[in-house]
N, C-alpha and C positions, 0 to 999 in steps of 0.2 A: 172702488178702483184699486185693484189689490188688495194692500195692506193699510191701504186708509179708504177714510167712510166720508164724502163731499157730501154739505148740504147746501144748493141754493134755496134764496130766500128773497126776499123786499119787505120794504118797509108797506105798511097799508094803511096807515095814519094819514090823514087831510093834511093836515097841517104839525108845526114843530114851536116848541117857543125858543127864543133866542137867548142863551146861555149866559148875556151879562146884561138883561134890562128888562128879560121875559116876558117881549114883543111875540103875542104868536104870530107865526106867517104863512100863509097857503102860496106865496111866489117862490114857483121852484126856478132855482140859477141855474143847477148843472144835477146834473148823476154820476156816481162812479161806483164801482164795485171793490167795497172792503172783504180780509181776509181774515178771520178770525180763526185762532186754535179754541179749541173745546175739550173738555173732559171727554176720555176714551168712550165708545161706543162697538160691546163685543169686545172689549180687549185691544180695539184697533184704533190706532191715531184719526182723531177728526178732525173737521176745518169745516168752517163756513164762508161759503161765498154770500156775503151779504151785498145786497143794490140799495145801497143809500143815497139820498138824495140832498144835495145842497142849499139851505135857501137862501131869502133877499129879505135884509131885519126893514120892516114895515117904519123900526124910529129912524127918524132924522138924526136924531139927536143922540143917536146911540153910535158909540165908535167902531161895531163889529157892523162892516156891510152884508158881509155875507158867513152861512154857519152851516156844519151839518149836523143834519138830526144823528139823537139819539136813541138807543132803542132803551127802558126801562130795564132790570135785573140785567141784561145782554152785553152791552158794550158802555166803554167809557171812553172819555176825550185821549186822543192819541194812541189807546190800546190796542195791542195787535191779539189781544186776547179777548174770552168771556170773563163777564166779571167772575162765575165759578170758576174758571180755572185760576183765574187770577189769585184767588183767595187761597184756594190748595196747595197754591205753589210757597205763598205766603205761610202759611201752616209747616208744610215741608221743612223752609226753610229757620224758621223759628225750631222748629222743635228737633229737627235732626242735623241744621246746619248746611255746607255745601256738599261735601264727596256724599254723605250717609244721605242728603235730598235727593242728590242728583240719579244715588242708584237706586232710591225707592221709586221714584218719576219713570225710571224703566221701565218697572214692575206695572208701573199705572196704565202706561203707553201713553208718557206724555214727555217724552226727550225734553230735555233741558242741564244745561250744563251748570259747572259747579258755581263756577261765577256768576254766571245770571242767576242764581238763587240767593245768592249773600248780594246782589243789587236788590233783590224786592227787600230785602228788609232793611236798607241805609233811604229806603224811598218810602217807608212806612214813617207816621206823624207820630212822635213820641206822646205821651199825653202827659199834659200839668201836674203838676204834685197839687192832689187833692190838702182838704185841712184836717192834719193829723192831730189826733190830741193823748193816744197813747203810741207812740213811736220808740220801737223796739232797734236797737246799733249792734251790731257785730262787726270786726273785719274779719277778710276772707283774702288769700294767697293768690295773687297773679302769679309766681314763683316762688315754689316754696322756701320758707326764710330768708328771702330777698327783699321782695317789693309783696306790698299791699292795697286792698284799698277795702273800702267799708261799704254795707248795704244796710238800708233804711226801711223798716217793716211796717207798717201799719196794724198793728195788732189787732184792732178788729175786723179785719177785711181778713190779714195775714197775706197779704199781696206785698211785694215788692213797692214803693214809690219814687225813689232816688238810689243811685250808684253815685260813691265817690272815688276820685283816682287813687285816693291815700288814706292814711289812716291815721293820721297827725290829728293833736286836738286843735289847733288853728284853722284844719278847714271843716271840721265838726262843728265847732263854734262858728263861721261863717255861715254855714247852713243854718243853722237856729236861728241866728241874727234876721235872717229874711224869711225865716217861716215861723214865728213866735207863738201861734197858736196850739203848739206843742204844750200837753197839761202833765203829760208822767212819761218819764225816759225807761225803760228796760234793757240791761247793759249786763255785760260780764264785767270780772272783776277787774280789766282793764284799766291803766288809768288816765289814757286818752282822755280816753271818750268821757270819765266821771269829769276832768277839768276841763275838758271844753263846753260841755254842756252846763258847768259851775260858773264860768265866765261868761258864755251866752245867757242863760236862764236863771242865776242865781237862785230863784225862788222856786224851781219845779222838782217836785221829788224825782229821788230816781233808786229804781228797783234795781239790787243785788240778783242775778239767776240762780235759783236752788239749785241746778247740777253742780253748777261750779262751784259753790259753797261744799256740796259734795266730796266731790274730787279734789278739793283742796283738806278737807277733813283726811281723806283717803290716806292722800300723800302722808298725812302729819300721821297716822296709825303706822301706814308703813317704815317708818323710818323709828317709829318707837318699835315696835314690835323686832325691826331687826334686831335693834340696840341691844335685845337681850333673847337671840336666835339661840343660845345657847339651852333655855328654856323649851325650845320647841321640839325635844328630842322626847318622844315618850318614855317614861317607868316601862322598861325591861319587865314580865313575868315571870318571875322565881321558875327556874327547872325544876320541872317534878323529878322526883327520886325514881329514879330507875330500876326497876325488878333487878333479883340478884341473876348474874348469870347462870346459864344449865351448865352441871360437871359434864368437865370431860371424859372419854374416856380414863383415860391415866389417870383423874383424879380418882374416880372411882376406883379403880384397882387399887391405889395406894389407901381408900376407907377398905374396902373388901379384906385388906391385906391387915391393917393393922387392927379388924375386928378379930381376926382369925387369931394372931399372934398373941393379940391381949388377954384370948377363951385359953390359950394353951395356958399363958402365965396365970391364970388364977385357977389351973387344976393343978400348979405346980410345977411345971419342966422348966427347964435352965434352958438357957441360949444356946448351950452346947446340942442339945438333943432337938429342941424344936431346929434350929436347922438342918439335922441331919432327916427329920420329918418331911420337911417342907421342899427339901433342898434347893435352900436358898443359902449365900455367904453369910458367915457369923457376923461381918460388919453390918450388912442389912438387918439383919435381924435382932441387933445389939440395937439399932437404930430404930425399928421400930418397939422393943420391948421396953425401954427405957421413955417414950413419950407418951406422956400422962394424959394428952389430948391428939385428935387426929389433925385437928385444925393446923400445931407447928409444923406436919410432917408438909401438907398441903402448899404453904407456904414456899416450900423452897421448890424452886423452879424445875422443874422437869425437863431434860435437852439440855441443860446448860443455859450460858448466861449470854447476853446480845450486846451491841455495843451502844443500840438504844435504849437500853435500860435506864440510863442518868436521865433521860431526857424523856422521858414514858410521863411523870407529873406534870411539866410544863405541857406536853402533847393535849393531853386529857383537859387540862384547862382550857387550851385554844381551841379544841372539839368541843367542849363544851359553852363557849361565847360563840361560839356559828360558824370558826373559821374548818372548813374541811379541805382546803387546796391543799395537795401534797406540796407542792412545789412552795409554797410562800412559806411553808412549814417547815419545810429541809431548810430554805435559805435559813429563816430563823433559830435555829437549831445550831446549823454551821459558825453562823457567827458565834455560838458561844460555847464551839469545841467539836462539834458534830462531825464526821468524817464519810460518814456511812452515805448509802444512795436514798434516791427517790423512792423507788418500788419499795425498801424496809419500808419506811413512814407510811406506805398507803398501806402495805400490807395492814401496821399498827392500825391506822386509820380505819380501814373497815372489820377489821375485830373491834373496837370500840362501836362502830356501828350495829353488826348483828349480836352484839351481846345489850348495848343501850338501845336502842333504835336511832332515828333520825334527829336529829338538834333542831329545832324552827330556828332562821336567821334573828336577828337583830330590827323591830320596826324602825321604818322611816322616820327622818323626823320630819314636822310638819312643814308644807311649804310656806311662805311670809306671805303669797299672792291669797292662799286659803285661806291662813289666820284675818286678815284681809278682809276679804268678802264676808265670812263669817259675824267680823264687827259693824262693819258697816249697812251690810243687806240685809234685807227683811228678813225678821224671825221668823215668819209664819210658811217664808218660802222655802225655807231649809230643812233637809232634811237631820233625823232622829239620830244620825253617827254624827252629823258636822255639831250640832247642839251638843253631844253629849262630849267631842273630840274639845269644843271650845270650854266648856264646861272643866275637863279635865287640864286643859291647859291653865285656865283661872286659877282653880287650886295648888296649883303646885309654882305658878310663879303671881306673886302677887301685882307686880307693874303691869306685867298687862290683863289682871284681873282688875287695876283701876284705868289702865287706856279704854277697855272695854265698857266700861260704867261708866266712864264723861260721852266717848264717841257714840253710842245709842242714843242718852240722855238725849245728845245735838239733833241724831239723826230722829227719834220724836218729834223733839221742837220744831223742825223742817217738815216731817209728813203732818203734822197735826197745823201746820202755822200758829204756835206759838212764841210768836215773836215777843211777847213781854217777860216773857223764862228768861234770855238772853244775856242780861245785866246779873243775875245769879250764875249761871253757867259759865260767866267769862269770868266770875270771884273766882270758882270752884276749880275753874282749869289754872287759875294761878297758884290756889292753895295747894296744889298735885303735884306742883315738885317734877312734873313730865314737861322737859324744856321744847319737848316738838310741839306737844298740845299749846304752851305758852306761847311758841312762835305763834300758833296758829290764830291764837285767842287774841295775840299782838295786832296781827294782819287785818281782823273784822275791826277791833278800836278804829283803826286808821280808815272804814270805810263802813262806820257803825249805823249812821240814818240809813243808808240803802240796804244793807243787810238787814236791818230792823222791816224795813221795811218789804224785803224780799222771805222773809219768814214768817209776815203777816197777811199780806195780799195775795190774790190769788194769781197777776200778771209773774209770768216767768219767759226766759228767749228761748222758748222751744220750738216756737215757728221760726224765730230767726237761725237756728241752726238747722232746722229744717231746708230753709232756702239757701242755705249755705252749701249745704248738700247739693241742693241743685243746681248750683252753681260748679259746684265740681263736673257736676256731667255738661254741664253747656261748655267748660273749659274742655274738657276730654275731646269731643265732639269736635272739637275747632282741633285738632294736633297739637294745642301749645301755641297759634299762631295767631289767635284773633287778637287785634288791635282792642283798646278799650272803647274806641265810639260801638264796634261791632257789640261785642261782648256785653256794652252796657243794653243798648235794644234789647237784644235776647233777652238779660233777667227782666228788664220789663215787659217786655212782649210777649213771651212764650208764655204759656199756659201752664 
């Protein structure tokens, strides 16, 4: 019919039993024809005209006189639906929520608004909290650094069991109190959650999480490692020496010149005659007869003198530490007498260049995020520069060549679960003289069973931050708007 697909039907069953005492009955009361929507067909909207029929309950003694059958997988008491689609919709709304269900149902050709998809799931049966006996606690942000509330994992399953509104240890301990069968806690370094689970449970261990022991390690490198950033600048490379420059022309003519003059003075002739040889002035030629090497004549400047001359040593130096900006180079200069332009110093600037070649700049120093990872992350995943860069960092400062040798040592202790190192490693960070590692060594004392504990077993909250995560996208999903009875359904109901 169009755009939709009608199916009629009827029931063909004899008889029906009756729904609260399950009388069957072959006395039919009445008929009437139910409507049912169905999962698309072809893409196109369906319905079913069903003919159901009403019967007459055979007990006396039962309080429903009258009832209509049911069809098996098909319909349900008061449903305007099939149980499939029923379920789909239920799906829909679990897992995409109202606006993101209501547009997928389009797609299905199964219309449905946004609201009626967050009614199927305030009408779905919560289930009980099973008996937990390793029960993994996290909180998680209704608004970020505002309000909170906490989720309850089951570690073996790794399903969700309880949502709470908060994340106070009063109503943590509340929860325990009524579910006691609880045998081992798995928690972040929180200390909610360690005291209410200490006043509920006194007696049940509870697991420190290796990330956060991590990350908290992290931090305390970081904050050493700056402390002494000063260190993170690489050993500069010595300048190689530079080839001598090629003569000038003019240099050359003044060696040509004074080979010449010198052949004349040792067959004999005076200054008077070789210049009138060569005709050149007697001062020149007094000038060059009298210098016992060519090198002084060389020496003196050809052209004249510049008014960058004073300032040609300091130039060379700053060419030679990386700096080539003309302009940063005049300012510098000016301040300390300089008068002359930009274009002089570049000129200087690139004669320095084609007679040395090019200067390499100055290395980086190292970033504290790199030093960082380096300490902390696996050695085997690093590559042959980061080893050899930390390596050369070691050497040359020795604080964080010993930050480096405690935070491995830890980071072992953590991947291998050697939790009985622990009590030697918290000496060893005291005897180190490094006040971030001691904060840090500080912080485990104060929650040393579970940490022991968390470095020796294999339970860690990686499912619970897992679900935490998912929890973020069920937040998303709603705009920011889902009330907490909604929000709590979803993390237990969604898949």
């Amino acid at each position: 019919m169009g755009r939709t697909v009608r199916i009629a039907a009827r029931c063909s069953e004899p008889n029906a039993p009756c729904p609260v005492c399950g009388t069957m009955s072959e006395r039919v009361h009445s008929r009437y024809v139910r409507r049912l929507a169905d999962t698309a067909v072809g893409a196109q909207v369906t319905a079913i005209d069903l003919l159901v029929r009403r019967f007459v309950c055979g007990n006396t003694n039962c309080a429903k006189r009258t009832f209509a059958e049911q069809v098996d997988r098909l319909t349900f008491r008061y449903g305007r639906r099939t149980v499939t689609l029923q379920r789909l919709l239920e799906r829909l709304a679990l897992d995409l929520g109202g606006q993101a269900g209501s547009r997928m149902a389009e797609h299905l050709a199964v219309p449905i608004s946004a609201s009626t998809l967050l009614r199927q799931i305030h009408r779905l049966e919560v289930p009980g909290v099973p008996a937990v006996e390793v029960l993994g606690v996290d909180e998680f942000a209704f608004r970020r650094g505002r309000t909170f509330g906490t989720i309850l994992i089951d570690m073996h399953t790794r399903r969700p069991v309880d949502v709470l509104p908060d994340h106070t240890s009063d109503t943590f301990a509340a929860w325990l109190r009524e579910h006691p069968h609880v045998k081992l806690i798995c928690r972040d370094r929180g200390g909610s959650f360690a005291d209410g689970a200490q006043r509920a449970l006194p007696g049940v261990p509870q697991v420190a999480d290796r990330w956060h022991l991590l990350d908290n390690l992290a931090t305390a490198v970081e904050r050493a490692v700056r402390r002494h950033r000063g260190c993170l600048r690489p050993l500069q490379p010595p300048v190689p020496d530079s080839e001598p420059a090629p003569e000038t022309s003019a240099q050359q003519r003044v060696r040509d010149r004074w080979a010449e003059i010198r052949a004349l003075r040792e067959r004999g002739l005076q200054i008077q005659t070789i210049s009138a040889r060569l005709g050149l002035d007697r001062k020149t030629v007094r000038r060059y007869y009298h210098a016992a090497q060519v090198d002084s004549l060389l020496q003196i400047r050809i052209g004249g003198s510049s008014v960058l001359d004073p300032y040609k040593t300091y130039l060379t130096a700053r060419w030679e530490e990386g700096c080539g900006n003309a302009e940063i180079l005049r300012e510098e200069i000016h301040a300390r007498g300089y008068r002359g332009g930009r274009k002089t110093v570049r000129r200087f600037l690139n004669s320095l260049a084609e007679r040395r070649g090019p200067v390499p700049g100055p290395q980086p120093p190292l970033k504290v995020g790199d030093v960082v990872r380096w300490i902390v992350g696996r050695p085997e995943n690093q590559s042959e520069t980061a080893r050899q860069s930390l390596k050369d960092l070691c050497d040359r400062c020795e604080h964080t060549q010993q930050v480096s040798r405690l935070a491995r040592d830890f980071t072992a202790m953590l991947r291998r679960r050697e939790g009985h190192q622990l009590t030697d490693w918290l000496t060893r960070a005291d005897d180190s003289q490094i006040k971030e590692l001691q904060t840090f060594a500080n912080g485990l004392r104060k929650d040393l069973a579970a940490v022991t504990a968390g470095l020796t077993l294999h339970w860690n909250s990686g499912p619970v931050e897992g679900n935490v995560t998912r929890i973020k996208l069920l937040k998303r999903q709603s705009y920011g708007r889902a009330g907490f009875a909604l929000l709590r359904r979803r993390i237990l109901l969604a898949n």
